[in-house]
Structures are given as C-alpha cells and as structure tokens.
N, C-alpha and C positions, 0 to 999 in steps of 0.2 A: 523143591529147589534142586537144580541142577550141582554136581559136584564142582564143574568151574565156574558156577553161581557164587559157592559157598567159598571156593576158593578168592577172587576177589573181592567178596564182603572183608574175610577176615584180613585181609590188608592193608585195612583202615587203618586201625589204630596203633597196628605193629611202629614202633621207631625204628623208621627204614635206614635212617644213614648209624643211628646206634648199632646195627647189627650188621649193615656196613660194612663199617670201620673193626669193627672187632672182625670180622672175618677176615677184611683184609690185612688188619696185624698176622690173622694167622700163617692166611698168604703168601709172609715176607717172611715166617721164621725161618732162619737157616742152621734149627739143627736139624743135626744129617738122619736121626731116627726118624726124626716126627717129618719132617717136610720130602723122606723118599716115602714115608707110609702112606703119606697123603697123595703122591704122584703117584702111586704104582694102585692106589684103591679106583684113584680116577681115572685112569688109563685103563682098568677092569670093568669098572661101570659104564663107562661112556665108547668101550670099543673103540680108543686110540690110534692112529694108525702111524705109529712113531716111524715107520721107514720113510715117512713123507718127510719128517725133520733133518734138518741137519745134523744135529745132536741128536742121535737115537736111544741114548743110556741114559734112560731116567735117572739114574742118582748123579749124573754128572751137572744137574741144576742145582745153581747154589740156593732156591727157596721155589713154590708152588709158582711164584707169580712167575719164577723164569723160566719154568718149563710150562707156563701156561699162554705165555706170548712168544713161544720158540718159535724162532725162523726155520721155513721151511728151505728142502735142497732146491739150487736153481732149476729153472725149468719145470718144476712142481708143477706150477700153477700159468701156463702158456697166458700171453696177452692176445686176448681175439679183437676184433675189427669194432670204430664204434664206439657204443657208451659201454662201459665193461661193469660187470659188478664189484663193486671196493671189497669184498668178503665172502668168504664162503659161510651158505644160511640157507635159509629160506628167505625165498621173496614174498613178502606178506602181502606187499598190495602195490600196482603200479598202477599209472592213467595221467587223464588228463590232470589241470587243477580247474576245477571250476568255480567258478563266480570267489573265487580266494580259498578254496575247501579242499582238503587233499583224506580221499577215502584210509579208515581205519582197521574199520572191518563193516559188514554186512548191517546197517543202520548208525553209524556210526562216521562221523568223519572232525574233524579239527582245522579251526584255520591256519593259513601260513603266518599270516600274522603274529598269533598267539606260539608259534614253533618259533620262528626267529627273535621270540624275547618281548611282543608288541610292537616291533619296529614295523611301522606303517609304511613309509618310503622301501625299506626293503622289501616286503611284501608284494607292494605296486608292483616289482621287477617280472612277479612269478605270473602274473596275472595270464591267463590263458597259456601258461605254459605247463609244464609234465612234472612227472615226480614217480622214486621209484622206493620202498621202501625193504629191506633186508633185515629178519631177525637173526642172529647166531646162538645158537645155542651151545651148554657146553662142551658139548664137542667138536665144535669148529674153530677151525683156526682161526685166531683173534688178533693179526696185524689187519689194519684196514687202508686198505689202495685207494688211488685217486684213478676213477669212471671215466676222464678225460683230465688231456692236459689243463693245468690253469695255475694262477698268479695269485697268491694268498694277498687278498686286501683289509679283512678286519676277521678278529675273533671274539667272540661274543660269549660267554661264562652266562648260563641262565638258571638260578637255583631252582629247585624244587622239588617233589617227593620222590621216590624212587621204589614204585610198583614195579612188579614183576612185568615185562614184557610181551611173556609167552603166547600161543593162541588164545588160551583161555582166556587170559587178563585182560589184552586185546578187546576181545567179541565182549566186554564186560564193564571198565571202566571207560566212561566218557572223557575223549579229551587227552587219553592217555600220554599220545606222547607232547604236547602241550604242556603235561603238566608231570613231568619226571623232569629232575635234576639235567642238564645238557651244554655243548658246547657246537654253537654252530661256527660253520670255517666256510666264509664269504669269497668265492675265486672269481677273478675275469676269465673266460674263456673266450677263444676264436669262434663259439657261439654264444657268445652274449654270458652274463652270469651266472652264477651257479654256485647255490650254497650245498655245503655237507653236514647231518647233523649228527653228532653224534648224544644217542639216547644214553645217560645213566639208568640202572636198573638194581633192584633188590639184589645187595651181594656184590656190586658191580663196586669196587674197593678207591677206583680211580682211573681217568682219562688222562692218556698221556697224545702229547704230538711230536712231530720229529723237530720242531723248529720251536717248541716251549718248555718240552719236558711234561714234568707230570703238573695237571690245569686243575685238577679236582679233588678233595673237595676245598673249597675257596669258601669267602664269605658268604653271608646272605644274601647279596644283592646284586644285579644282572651290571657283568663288567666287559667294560669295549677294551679292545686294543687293537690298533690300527696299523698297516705295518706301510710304514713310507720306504723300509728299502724292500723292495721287492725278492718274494720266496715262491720260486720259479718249482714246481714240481711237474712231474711229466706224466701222461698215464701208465698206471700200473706198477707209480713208484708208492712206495709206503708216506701215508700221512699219520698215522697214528694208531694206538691201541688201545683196549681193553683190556684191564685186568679183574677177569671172570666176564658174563658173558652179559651183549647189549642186543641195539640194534642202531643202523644205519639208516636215515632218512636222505633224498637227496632230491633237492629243488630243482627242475633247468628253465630258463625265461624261455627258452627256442622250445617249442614242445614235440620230445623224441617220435619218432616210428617203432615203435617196441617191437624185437622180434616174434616174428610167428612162431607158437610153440608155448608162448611164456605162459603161463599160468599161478594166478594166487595161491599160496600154499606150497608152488614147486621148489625142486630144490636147487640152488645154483651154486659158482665154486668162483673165488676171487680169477679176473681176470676173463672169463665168461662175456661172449656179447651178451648185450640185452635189447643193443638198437642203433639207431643212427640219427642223426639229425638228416 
C-alpha cells in the first residue's frame, strides 16, 4: 500500500469537523505570544513571502486567521484577459463536463449534480459546458476572486465531510469533492451561468463571503438563499475566503477555450488567464 494509499484510508474515521473546529479556535486566539509563534513557525515552513502583503509584520495580526487571509499590496496580483483564476494554487484539473461528470483526478470523476447539493435543474445548466478546478495549499494566498464578472443569484450551504483536499486524497477518495462540507455561489453572467464552489477541507475552520460573512459551519442540512436584490461583483473583485486552506471548483454553462500551456498539476496565481469563451 502506497503512503497516499494509507494516507486517505486513515481519514475515515478521524472526526473531521471535531478537529476542525478546535483548530480553528486555535486560529482566532489573540494572545500576542501564542498567535505570533504560530505566524512566524508558518511563515518558516511554508516560505511565506510577506512583501506580497500589505501588512508585512507578522505580529501586527491580531490572530492566525488574520494574517492567514491577509490582503495583499495593490497590483500584486495583475488582472489578465478572460476567465482568470479566483486563487492562487494549483489547477488540479480543467475540461470539458461530460455527459454531467467533471474529471477529479486519473479514474476518478464526480457529478455536477451531486457538487451543486443534488440540484438537478442546476446541473441541466452545465451540461456540455467547462469547468476549472484550483487546490491552494498553505501557502497560498487564501482571498478567493471572481474568474468573470457576474450577479450573485443563490447560495447554497451543502454539509458534508471534510477530507483532506490535497493530491493525494484527490487520486484516492471517490467523489471527493461531492462529498466535503461546501458552499456553492450560483452568478449570471454575460455568458450564461456559472457556479463557484467553494470546497471545505480537514482544518479548513470556516468559509466566509463578502456579502454574508462567515457561512460555515452551519447545520446539518443543504440550505438555499436566494438573493432578490442583486450583488453585482466584477472580475478580480474578491468573493470570499478561507480560513486555512481549500479548493475552488468552478462550473461555466458556455464551455471555455482553456489557454495553451495550461496543465494539470501546474501552478497558477489569482488573476492569471486561464481562457476565454
């Protein structure tokens, strides 16, 4: 048995959001010893590159989680032409959707269906259309942008486990991200629809958006909200975060032209083409 064999077996039974939730208490603490010790260890392991931030003095956050969704300086992260990537990550896997299946990893794929919560009529939307998928790891900057403009019409809260994300897990658990805790964000766009999803993950403390606040963790049971006055965001404006690290799925009904170059596994940086309708 493979090491990231063994590594997803044993993350069956772990109680993913019990350990969660305690982490992200830890997250939030704001005393000043323990929450710079834990900023300055992770800035050392993960090769930080705080001149990116605005705030470049790690002890100037008042807890982990604020210097772990810090804003970066303007112009950081340029807006290219296009469908942009929401994040800087890895692009774990882009393509068509076929017959309703959007690829996971290398034998592996999950329907849109079962990603959007079981909504059928939503699903219908994607049918023959594209989809791009972005893991971040923690070392990436964890504000997540909006790929194209669009008009926020429903949010969707969909419970579930919360495995680990990573390659490993990936190539390993079926269904994966089907079946991790998530919040998808349903936009009109000037091409047709387009949902964004956002994956919860082992660690992952809480999904926040610009227009709800923090959405997770919530009840047990898949919750709609519908927005009748219209929340207009533009590309390459911030929709939301992660506090600690996910991944971004992203549905379009019009199916893109992914740029040349792009490759599974590569690495891309929020604001990045990826393609164009």
């Amino acid at each position: 048995m493979t090491p990231a064999k063994l590594f997803s077996l044993i993350q069956y039974p772990i109680p993913h959001h019990l350990l969660s939730r305690l982490v992200g208490g830890l997250a939030d603490c704001r005393l000043p010893w323990l929450k710079d010790a834990l900023i300055k260890a992770f800035i050392r392991r993960f090769r930080v590159d705080m001149g990116e931030a605005v705030e470049p003095d790690p002890t100037a956050y008042a807890s982990f989680n604020d210097f772990f969704t810090r804003a970066l300086k303007e112009g950081a992260r340029p807006i290219g032409e296009g469908i942009v990537s929401p994040a800087d990550g890895t692009l774990s896997q882009f393509g068509p959707i076929q017959a309703g299946q959007l690829l996971q990893a290398k034998g592996h794929r999950f329907s849109a269906e079962a990603l959007l919560g079981g909504d059928t009529a939503a699903a219908e939307r994607y049918l023959g259309g594209g989809f791009a998928t972005v893991y971040l790891s923690p070392r990436d900057y964890h504000r997540v942008h909006m790929p194209v403009a669009g008009t926020l019409t429903e949010m969707v809260y969909v419970p579930g486990r919360l495995f680990s994300v990573n390659a490993a897990t990936t190539r390993h658990v079926p269904h994966l991200f089907a079946r991790n805790e998530r919040l998808v964000c349903h936009f009109d766009t000037e091409h047709g629809p387009m949902a964004v999803v956002l994956v919860g993950a082992m660690i992952v403390a809480a999904i926040e958006t610009v227009w709800a606040g923090q959405v997770t963790p919530l009840a047990g049971e898949v919750q709609r909200v519908r927005f009748d006055t219209p929340v207009r965001l533009e590309k390459g404006e911030e929709m939301g975060r992660f506090k600690l690290g996910s991944t971004v799925v992203m549905a379009f009904a019009e199916p893109p032209a992914f740029a040349d170059g792009l490759v599974p596994g590569g690495k891309v940086w929020m604001g990045q083409s990826l393609g164009r309708f």
